[in-house]
C-alpha positions in Angstrom: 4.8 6.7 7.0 4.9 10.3 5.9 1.8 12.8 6.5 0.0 12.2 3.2 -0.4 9.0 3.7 -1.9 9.4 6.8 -4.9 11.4 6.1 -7.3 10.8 3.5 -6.9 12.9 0.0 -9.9 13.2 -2.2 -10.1 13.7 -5.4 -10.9 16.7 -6.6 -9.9 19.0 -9.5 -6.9 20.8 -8.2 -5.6 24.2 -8.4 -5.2 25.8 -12.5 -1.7 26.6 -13.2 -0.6 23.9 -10.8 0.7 20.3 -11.7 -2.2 17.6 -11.7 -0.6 14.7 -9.1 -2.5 12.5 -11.3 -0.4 14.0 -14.0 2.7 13.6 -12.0 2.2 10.0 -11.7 1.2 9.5 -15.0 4.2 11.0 -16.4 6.4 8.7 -14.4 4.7 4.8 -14.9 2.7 5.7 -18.3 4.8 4.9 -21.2 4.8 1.1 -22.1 8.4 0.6 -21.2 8.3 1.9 -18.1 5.3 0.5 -16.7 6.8 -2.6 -17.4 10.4 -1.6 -16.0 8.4 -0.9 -11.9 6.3 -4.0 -12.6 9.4 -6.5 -13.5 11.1 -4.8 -10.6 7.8 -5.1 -8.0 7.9 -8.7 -8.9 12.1 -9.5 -9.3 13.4 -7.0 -6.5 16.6 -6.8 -8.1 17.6 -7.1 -12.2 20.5 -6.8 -14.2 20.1 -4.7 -17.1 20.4 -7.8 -19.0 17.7 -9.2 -17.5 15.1 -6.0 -18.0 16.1 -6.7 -21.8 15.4 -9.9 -22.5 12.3 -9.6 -20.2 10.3 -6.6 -22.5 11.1 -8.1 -26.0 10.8 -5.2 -28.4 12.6 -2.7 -26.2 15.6 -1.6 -27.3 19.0 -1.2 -25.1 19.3 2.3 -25.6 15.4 2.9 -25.1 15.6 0.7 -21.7 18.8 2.8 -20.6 17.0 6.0 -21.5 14.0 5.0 -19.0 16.2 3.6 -16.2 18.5 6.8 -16.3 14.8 8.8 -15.7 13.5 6.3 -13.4 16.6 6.8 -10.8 16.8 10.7 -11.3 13.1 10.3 -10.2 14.2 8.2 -7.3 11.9 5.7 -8.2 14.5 2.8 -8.5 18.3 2.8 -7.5 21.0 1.8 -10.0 24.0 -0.3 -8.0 27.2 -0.9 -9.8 29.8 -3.3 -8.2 33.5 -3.0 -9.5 34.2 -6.5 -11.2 35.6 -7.1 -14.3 33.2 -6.8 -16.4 30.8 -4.5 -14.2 27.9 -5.8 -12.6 25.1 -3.2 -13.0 21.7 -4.0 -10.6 18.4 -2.5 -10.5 16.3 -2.2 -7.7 13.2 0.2 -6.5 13.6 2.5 -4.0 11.0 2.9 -1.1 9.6 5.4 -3.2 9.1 3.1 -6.4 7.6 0.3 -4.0 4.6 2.6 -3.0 3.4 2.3 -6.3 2.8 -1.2 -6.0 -0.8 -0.8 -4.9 -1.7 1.4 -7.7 -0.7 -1.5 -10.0 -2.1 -4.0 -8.3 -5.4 -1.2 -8.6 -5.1 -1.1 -12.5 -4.9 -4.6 -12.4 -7.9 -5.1 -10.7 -9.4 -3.0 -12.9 -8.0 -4.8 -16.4 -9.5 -7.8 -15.0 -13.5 -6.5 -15.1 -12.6 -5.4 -19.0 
């Protein structure tokens, strides 16, 4: 359990000229695709890219590569390739990406008063 988890934040404004952590989070889970990308993989635990296609019909294969590719350099999900003919490509969250769990299960919550 790191420190910020240990004591209790409150919300407030924050600092001008410094990045909103609201913001931050935001920017990783609130495009479409990728709020569906963590969600698939908090309920899966591991996916083939195959299988994050046919799960988000619409999404194109470029478009899902495109948000993996940021979702790993944000170390919110690993990408595992195993050297078999033809390559076997797995998706999985990271620690990181499995803390934001509660926040969906939070938004849920909240979609289910609307």
């Amino acid at each position: 359990m790191d420190i910020l988890e240990q004591k209790p934040i409150l919300l407030t404004k924050g600092t001008p000229g410094e990045p909103c952590p609201i913001a931050k989070t935001l920017d990783v889970i609130g495009t479409k695709w990728t709020f569906l990308i963590v969600r698939d993989l908090l309920l899966e635990g591991t996916m083939r890219f195959s299988e994050l296609l046919r799960a988000m019909e619409g999404i194109s294969p470029k478009t899902l590569s495109l948000r993996l590719r940021e979702l790993e350099q944000q170390d919110i999900i690993t990408r595992t390739v195993y050297p078999e003919v033809p390559p076997r490509v797995e998706y999985s969250l990271t620690d990181k990406g499995k803390r934001l769990e509660s926040i969906f299960i939070e938004l849920k919550r909240f979609g289910l008063t609307l």
